[in-house]
RODO-2510 file (C-alpha; in nm, 4 decimals, decimal comma):
residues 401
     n   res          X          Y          Z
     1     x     0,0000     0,0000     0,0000
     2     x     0,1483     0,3018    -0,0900
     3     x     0,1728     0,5751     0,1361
     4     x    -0,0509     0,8980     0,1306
     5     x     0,1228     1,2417     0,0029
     6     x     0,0943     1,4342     0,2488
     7     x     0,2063     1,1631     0,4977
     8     x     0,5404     1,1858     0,2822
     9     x     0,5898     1,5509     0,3054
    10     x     0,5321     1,5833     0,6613
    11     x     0,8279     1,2298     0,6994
    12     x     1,0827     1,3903     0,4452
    13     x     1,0273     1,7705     0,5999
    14     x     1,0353     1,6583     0,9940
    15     x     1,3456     1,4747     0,8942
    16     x     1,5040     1,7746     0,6751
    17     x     1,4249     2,0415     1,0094
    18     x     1,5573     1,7999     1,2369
    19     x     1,9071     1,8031     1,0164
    20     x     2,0613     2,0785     1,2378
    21     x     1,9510     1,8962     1,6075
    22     x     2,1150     1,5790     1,4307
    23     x     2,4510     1,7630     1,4012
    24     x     2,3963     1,9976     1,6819
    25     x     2,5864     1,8608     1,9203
    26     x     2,8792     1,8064     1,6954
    27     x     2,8666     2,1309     1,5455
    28     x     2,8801     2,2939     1,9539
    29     x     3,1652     2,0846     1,9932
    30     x     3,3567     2,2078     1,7141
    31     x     3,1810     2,5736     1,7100
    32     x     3,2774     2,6115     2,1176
    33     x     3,6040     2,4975     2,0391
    34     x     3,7102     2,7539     1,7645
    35     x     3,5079     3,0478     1,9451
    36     x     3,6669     2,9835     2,3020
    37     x     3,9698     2,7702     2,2730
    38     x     3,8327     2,5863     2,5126
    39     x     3,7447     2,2028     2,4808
    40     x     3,6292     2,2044     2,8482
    41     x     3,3645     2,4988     2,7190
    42     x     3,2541     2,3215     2,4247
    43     x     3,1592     2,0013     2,6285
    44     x     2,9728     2,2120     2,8903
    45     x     2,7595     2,3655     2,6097
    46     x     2,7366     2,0603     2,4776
    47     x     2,6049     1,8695     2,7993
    48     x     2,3825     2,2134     2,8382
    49     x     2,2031     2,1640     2,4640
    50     x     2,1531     1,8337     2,5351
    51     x     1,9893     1,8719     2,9271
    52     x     1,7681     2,1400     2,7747
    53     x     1,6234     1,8983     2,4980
    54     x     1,5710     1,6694     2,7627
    55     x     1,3356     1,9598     2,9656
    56     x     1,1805     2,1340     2,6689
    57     x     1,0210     1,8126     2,4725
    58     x     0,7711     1,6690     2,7038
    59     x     0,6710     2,0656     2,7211
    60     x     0,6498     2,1003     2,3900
    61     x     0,4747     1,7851     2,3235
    62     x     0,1475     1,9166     2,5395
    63     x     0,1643     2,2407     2,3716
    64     x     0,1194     2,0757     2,0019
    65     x    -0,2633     1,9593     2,0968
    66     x    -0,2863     2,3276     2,2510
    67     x    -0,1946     2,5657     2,0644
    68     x    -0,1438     2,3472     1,7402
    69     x     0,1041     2,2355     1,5342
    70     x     0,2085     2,5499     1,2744
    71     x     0,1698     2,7819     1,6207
    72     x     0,4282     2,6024     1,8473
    73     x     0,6708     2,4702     1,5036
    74     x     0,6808     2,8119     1,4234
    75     x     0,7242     2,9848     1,7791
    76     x     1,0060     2,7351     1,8457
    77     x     1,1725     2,7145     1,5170
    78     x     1,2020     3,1181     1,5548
    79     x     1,3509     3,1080     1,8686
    80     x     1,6288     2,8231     1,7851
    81     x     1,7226     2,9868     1,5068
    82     x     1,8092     3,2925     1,6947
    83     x     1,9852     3,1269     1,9564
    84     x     2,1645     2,9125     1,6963
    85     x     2,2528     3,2153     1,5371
    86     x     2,3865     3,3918     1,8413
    87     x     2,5961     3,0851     1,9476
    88     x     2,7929     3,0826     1,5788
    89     x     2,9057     3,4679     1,7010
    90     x     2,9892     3,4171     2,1008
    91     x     3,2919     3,3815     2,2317
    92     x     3,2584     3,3988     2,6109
    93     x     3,2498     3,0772     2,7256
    94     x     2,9624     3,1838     2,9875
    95     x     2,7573     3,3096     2,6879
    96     x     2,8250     3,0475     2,4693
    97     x     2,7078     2,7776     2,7104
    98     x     2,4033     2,9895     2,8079
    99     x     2,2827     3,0207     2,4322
   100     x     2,3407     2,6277     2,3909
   101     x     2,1653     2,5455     2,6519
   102     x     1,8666     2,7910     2,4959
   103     x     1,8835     2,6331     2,1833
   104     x     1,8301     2,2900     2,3424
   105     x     1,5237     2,4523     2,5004
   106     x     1,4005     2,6468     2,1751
   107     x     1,4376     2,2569     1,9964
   108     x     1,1858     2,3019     1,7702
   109     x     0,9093     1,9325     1,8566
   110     x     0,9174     1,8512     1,4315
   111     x     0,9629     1,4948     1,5411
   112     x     0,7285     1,4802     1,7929
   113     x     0,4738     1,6559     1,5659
   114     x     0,5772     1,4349     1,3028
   115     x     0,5245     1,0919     1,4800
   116     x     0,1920     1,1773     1,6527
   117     x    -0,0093     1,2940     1,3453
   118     x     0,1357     0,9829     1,1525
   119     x    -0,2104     0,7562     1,2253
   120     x    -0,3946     1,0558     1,1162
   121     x    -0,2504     1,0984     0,7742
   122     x    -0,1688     0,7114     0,6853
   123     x    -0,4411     0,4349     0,6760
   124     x    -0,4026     0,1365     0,9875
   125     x    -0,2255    -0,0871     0,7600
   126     x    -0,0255     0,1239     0,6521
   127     x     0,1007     0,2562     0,9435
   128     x     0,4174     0,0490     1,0100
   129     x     0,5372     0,1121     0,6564
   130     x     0,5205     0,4743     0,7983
   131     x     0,6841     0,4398     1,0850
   132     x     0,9638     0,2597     0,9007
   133     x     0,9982     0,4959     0,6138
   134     x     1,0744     0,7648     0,9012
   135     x     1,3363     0,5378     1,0474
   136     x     1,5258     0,4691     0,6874
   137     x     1,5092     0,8957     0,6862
   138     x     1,6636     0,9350     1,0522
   139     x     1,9073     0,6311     0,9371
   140     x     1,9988     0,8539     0,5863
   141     x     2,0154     1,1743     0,8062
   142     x     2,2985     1,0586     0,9947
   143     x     2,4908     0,8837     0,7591
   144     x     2,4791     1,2236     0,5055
   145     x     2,4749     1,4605     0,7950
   146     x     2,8285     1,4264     0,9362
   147     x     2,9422     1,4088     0,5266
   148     x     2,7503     1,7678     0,5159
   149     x     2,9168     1,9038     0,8282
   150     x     3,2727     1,7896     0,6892
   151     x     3,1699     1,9698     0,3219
   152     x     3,0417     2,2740     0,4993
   153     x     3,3810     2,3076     0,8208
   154     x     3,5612     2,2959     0,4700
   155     x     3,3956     2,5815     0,2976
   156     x     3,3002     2,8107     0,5496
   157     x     3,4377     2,7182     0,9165
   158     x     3,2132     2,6281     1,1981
   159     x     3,0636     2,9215     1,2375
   160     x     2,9224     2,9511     0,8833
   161     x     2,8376     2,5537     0,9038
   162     x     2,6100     2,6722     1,1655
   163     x     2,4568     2,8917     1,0043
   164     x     2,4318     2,7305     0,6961
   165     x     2,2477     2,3892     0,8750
   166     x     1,9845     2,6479     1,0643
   167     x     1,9115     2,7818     0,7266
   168     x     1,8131     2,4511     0,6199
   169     x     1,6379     2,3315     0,9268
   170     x     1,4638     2,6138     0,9334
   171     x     1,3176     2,6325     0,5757
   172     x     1,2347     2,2411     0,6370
   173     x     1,0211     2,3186     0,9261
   174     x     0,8415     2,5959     0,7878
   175     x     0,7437     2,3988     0,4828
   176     x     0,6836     2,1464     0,7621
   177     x     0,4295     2,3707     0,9734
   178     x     0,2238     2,4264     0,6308
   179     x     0,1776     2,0899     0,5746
   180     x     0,0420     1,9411     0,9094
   181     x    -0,2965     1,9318     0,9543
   182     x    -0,5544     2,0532     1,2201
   183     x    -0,5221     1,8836     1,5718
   184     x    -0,8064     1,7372     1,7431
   185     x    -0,9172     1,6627     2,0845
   186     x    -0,9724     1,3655     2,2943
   187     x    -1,2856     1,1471     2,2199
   188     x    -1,4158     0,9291     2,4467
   189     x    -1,2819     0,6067     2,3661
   190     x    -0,9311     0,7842     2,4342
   191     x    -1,0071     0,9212     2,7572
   192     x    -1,1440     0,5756     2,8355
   193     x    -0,8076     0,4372     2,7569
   194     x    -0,6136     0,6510     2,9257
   195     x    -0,4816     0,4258     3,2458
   196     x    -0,4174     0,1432     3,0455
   197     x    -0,2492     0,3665     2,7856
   198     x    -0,0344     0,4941     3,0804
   199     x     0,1143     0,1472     3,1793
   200     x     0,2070     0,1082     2,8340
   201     x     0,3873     0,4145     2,7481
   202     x     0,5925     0,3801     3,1045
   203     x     0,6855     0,0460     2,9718
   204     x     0,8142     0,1946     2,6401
   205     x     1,0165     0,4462     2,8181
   206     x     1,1852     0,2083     3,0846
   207     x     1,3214    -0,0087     2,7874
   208     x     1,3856     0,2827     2,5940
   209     x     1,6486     0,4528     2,8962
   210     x     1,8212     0,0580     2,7958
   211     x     1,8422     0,1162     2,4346
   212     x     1,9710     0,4567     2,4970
   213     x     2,2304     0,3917     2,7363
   214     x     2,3659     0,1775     2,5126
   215     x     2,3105     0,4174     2,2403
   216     x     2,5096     0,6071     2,4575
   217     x     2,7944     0,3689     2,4641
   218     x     2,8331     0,3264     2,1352
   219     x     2,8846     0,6869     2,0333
   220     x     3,2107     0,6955     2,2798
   221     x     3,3317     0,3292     2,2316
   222     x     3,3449     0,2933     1,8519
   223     x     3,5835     0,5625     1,8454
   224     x     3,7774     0,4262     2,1599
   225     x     3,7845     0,0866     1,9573
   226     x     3,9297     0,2504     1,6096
   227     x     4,1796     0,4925     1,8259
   228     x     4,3004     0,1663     1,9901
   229     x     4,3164    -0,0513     1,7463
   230     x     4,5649     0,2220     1,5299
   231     x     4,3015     0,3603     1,2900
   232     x     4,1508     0,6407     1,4701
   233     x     4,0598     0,7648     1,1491
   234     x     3,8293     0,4926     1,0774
   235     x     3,5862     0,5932     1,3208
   236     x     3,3618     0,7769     1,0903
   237     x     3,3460     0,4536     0,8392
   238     x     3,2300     0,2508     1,1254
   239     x     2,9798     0,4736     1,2454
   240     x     2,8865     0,4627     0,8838
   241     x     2,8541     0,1195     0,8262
   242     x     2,6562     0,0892     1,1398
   243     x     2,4376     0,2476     1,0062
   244     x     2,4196     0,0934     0,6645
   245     x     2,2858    -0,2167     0,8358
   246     x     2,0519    -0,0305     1,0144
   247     x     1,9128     0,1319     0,7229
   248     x     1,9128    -0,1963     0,5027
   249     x     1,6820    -0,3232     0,7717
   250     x     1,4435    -0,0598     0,8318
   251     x     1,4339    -0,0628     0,4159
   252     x     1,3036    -0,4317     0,4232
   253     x     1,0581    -0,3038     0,7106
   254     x     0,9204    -0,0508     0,4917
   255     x     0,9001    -0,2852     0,1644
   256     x     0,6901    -0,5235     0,3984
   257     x     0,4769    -0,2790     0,5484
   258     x     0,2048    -0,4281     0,7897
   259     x     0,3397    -0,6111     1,0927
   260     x     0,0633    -0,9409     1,1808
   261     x     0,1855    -0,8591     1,5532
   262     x     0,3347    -0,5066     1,6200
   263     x     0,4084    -0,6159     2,0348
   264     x     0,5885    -0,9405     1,9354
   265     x     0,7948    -0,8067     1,7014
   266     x     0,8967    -0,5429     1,9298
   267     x     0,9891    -0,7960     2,1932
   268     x     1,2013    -1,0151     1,9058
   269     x     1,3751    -0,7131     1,7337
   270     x     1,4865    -0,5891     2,0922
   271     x     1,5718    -0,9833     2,1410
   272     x     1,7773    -0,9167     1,8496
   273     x     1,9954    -0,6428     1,8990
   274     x     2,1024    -0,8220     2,2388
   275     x     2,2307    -1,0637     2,0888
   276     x     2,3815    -0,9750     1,8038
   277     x     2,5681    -0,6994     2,0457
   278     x     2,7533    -0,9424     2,2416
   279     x     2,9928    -1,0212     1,9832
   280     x     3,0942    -0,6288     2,0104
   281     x     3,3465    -0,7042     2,2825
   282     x     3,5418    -0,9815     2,0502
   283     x     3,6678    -0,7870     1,6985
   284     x     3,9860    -0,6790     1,6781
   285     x     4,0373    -0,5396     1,3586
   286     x     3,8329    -0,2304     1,1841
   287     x     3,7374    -0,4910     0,9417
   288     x     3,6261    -0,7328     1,2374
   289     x     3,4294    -0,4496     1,3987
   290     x     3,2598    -0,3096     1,0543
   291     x     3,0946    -0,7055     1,0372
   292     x     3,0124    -0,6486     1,3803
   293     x     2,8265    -0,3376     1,3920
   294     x     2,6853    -0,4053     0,9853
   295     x     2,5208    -0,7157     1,1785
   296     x     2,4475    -0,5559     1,5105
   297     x     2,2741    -0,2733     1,2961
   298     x     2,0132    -0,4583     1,1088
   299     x     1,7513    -0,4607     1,3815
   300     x     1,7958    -0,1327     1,5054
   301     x     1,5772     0,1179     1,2906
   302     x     1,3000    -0,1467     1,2540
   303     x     1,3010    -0,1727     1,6462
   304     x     1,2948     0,2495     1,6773
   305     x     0,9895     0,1477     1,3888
   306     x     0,7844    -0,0287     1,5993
   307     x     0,8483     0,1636     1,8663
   308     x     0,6999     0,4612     1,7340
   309     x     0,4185     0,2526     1,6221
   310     x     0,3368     0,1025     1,9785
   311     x     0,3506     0,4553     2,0973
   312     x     0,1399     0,5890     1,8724
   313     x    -0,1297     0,3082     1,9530
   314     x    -0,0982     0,3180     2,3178
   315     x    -0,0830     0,7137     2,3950
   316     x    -0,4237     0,8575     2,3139
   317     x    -0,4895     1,2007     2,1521
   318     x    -0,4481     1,4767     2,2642
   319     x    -0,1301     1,3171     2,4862
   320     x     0,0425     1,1226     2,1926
   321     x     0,2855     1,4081     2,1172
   322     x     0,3980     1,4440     2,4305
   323     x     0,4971     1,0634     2,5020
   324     x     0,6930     1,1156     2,1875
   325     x     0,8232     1,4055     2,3650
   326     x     0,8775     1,2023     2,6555
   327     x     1,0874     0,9430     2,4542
   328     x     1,3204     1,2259     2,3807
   329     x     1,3563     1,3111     2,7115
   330     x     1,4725     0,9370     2,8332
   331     x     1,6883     0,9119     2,4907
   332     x     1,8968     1,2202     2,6235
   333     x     1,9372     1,0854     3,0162
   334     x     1,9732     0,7271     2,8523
   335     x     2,2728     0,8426     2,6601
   336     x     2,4487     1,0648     2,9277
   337     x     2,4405     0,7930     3,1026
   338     x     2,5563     0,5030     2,8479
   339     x     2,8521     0,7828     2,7473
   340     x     2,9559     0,8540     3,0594
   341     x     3,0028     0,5389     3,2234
   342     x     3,1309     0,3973     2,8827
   343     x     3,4025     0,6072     2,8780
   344     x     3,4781     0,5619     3,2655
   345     x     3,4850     0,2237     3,1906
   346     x     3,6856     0,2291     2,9238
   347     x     3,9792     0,4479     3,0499
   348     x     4,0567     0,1861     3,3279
   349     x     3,9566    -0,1530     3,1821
   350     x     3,9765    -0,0722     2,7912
   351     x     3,7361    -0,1092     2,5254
   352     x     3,7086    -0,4918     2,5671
   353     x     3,5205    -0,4719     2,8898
   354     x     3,3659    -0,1568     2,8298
   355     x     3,1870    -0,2904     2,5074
   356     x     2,9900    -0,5278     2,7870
   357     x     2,7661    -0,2297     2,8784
   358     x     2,6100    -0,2191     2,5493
   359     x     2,4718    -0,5992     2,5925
   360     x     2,3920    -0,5260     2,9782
   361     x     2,1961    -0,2666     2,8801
   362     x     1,9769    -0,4294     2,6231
   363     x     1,9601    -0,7227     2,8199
   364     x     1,8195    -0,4925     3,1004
   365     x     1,5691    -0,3186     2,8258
   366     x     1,4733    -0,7021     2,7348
   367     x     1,3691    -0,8313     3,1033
   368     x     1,2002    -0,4718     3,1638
   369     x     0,9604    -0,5792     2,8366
   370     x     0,9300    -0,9776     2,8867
   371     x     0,8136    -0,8656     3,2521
   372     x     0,5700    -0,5727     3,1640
   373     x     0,4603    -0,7827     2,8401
   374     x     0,0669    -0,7618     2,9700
   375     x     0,1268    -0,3791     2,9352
   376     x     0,2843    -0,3934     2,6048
   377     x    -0,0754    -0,5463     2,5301
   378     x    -0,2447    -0,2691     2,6430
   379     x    -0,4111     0,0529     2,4816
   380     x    -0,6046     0,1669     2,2363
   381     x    -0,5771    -0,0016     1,8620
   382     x    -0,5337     0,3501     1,6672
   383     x    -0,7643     0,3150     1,3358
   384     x    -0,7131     0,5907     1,1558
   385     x    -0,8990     0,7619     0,9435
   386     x    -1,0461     0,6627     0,6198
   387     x    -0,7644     0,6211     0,3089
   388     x    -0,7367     0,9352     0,2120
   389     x    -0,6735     1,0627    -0,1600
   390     x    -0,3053     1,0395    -0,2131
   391     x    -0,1645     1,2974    -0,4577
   392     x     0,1873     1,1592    -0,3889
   393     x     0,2288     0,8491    -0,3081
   394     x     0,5510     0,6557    -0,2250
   395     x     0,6035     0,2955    -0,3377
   396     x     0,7202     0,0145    -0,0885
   397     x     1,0542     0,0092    -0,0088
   398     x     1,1921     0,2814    -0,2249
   399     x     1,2611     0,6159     0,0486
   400     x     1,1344     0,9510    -0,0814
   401     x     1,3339     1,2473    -0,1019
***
């Protein structure tokens, strides 16, 4: 089934506006850097950025069903923009951590916009095809994006790189805010649903903080592994052929669109990537570690697919936005925390025993889910609406834009 056009525009334009929030954090790194000398600076506005994502997208999510979707896009994109725009020109450290943290707070919700009015645009069984189309984009976005932030350091320095990715995020998420539709309220079916929809989306986001911690890990051990093992340069290509494998899988996702069980293949992709990440600890090669992580990668955007799909079924209107938001706000704590003892870990054991946290972790987001399993069950089925009249319409398997 072949998705509906505007479903398309509102997956390819979330994913375009969220291009600078992808690179942010690199960009502050490198931006705080060159502004204040200071690589103790750039990590405090980076920490800062991240802490105030993690405050402002629950917000943000209950403000979308309030105010509406082009009102609070807009308001927020606005407001990022100009605090992106005033970090490319500080250089006081105290000022340049103070407007990072304010862009992490100004971080416009496109994703959480994005994901929530997904059932409302796309027909029930089409809705995992969706899910995973968005996945495959997230998956493209940060396998181009670092590419575009080494194209654009080269041409115009951090500072224009900057300003160059809020120009883009920007003009994404206003084309974004003009194509979402009209929110709607609660009926009451979904107010109904409401305590069992609770247990379930607490159960998402307690094996969620798993996945991200070792989310976490990963950012700050694959880089420990290619430093050690004399190729520090090879970082980037494994990152990059992580995620390969994670896009080839969420591109067979979206070519077979309709899951028969959603909740069971949740609880078997999860399975998955648990296993397939024990064997992280034994490569010792780049080439060894590229089959690792190629392997360990193919469950992982059909996993964040389903996800988003469960979600969307379990949290009912007008809250769906903000358990999106929610998941944000566990991703960021999830990987502070998988970074931060990774790299502990690593500096006095190595990357050997320090690649352990990244199976402990999913293996702690796997019993969280086998043991609330009755509440992955729960919630409210979303239907949604009738097929509507696609003017675009995007084939299975092949990824728009």
């Amino acid at each position: 089934m072949n998705l509906p056009g505007r479903a398309v525009a509102v997956i390819v334009l979330m994913n375009l506006a969220q291009l600078p929030v992808a690179m942010r954090q690199l960009l502050v790194v490198l931006l705080g850097h060159h502004n204040t000398g200071s690589f103790a600076t750039a990590g405090a506005a980076s920490a800062a950025c991240g802490l105030g994502l993690a405050v402002s997208a629950p917000l943000y999510g209950r403000l979308l069903p309030r105010f509406g979707d082009r009102v609070v896009l807009l308001g927020s994109g606005l407001a990022h923009l100009a605090a992106l725009s005033g970090l490319a020109l500080s250089t006081r450290p105290t000022a340049f951590v103070a407007l990072a943290a304010a862009a992490g707070l100004a971080t416009p919700p496109a994703l959480s916009s994005g994901r929530s009015l997904l059932p409302r645009l796309v027909p029930a069984p089409a809705l995992t095809r969706a899910y995973a189309v968005n996945a495959v984009g997230q998956e493209l976005l940060y396998v181009g994006g670092p590419l575009a932030v080494t194209l654009s350091l080269l041409l115009t320095g951090p500072a224009g790189a900057v300003f160059a990715f809020a120009a883009v995020g920007s003009l994404a998420l206003v084309g974004n805010a003009l194509v979402v539709p009209r929110r709607h309220g609660a009926d009451a079916a979904d107010r109904a649903a409401r305590p069992a929809a609770r247990r379930t989306v607490r159960t998402l986001l307690g094996v969620h903080l798993g996945y991200a911690t070792c989310m976490g890990a990963m950012w700050v051990l694959v880089p420990a592994f290619a430093a050690g093992a004399g190729h520090p340069d090879q970082a980037g290509v494994l990152i990059t052929v992580w995620s390969v494998g994670s896009l080839a899988g969420g591109l067979v996702l979206a070519r077979r669109g309709r899951l028969a069980d959603p909740r069971r293949a949740y609880l078997a992709l999860l399975a998955t990537m648990a296993l397939t990440s024990a064997v992280l600890p034994w490569p010792r090669t780049v080439p060894q570690m590229a089959v690792a992580l190629a392997v360990f990668g193919l469950a992982l955007a059909p996993w964040l697919a389903v996800t988003d799909g469960l979600m969307a079924r379990a949290a009912p209107a007008p809250h769906t936005a903000e358990a999106y938001g929610w998941l944000q706000t566990v991703g960021q704590l999830g990987t502070a925390l998988g970074a931060a003892s990774s790299g502990a870990v690593s500096d006095r054991f190595g990357t050997t025993g320090a690649f352990l946290i990244v199976p402990a972790a999913l293996a702690v987001a796997v019993a969280v889910a086998l043991t609330r399993r009755r509440a992955l069950s729960a919630g409210p089925e979303t239907a949604g609406p009738p097929a509507p009249e696609p003017d675009v319409s995007l084939p299975g398997g092949r990824v728009a834009g």
